[in-house]
C-alpha positions in Angstrom: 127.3 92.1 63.1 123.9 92.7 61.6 122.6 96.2 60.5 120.5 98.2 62.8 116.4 97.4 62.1 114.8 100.4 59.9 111.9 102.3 61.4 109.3 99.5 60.1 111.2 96.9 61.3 111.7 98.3 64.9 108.2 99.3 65.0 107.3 95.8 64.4 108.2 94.5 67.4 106.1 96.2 69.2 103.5 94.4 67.8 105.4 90.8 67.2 106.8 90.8 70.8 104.2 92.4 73.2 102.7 89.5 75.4 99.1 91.5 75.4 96.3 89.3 75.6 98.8 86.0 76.1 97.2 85.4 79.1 93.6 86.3 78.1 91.7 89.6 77.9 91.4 90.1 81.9 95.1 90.0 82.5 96.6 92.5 84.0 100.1 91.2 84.7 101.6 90.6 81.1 104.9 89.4 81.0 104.6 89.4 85.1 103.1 86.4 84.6 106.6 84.5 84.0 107.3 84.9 87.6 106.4 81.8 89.2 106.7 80.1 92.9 108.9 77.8 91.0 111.2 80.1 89.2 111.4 82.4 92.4 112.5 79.6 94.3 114.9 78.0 91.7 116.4 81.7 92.3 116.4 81.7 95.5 118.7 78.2 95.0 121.1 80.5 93.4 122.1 83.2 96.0 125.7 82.6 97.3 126.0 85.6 99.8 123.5 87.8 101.8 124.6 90.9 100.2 122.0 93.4 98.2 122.7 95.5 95.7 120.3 98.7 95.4 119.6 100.0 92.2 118.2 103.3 93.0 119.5 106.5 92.6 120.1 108.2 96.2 118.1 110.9 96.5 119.5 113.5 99.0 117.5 116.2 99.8 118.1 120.0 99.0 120.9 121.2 96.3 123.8 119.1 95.5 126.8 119.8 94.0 125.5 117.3 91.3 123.1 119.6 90.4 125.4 122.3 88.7 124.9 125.5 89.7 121.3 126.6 88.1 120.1 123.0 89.7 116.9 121.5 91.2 116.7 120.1 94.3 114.6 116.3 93.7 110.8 116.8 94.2 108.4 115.0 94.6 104.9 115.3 93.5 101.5 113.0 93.5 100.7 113.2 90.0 97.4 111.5 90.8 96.2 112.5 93.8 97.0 116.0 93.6 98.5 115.8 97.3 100.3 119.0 98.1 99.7 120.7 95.1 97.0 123.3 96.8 99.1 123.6 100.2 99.2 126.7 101.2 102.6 127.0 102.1 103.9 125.5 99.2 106.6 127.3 97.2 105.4 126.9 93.1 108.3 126.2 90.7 108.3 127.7 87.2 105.8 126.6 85.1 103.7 125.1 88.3 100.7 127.1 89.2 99.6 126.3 92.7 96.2 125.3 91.9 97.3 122.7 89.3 96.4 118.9 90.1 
């Protein structure tokens, strides 16, 4: 088993493993770019059943009792277009002024 990186080290790889500017200065995919016609369809060779498997969190609207007792009901909010922020019948949490976008 080898030792954990240092701080340098782990740093590094930032730098030594980012794919920026692989693909030339316009690209905005990155490592996206790996994803071929080809490769999706060699995958596609490899399914066996029809079954999906979601990886997302179910999000239930309202308290749960996975919320502990001083718990937030999930929000959402539209960080970049502002939308709902100024409603007028909007309930502000803490910390969220009602004219914030």
């Amino acid at each position: 088993m080898s030792p954990d990186p240092t701080e340098s080290e782990l740093l590094g790889y930032f730098t030594r493993l980012s794919n920026r500017g692989r693909w030339g200065p316009g690209d905005s995919l990155g490592t996206v770019n790996h994803i071929t016609d080809s490769r999706r369809a060699r995958a596609a060779g490899l399914i066996r059943s029809g079954v999906t498997v979601s990886c997302a969190r179910p999000i239930t609207p309202g308290p749960s009792a996975d919320d502990g007792p001083t718990g937030i009901a999930p929000q959402r909010f539209m960080l970049r277009t502002g939308q709902g922020l100024a409603d007028p019948d909007r309930v502000a949490r803490d910390g969220i002024e009602l004219g914030d976008r």
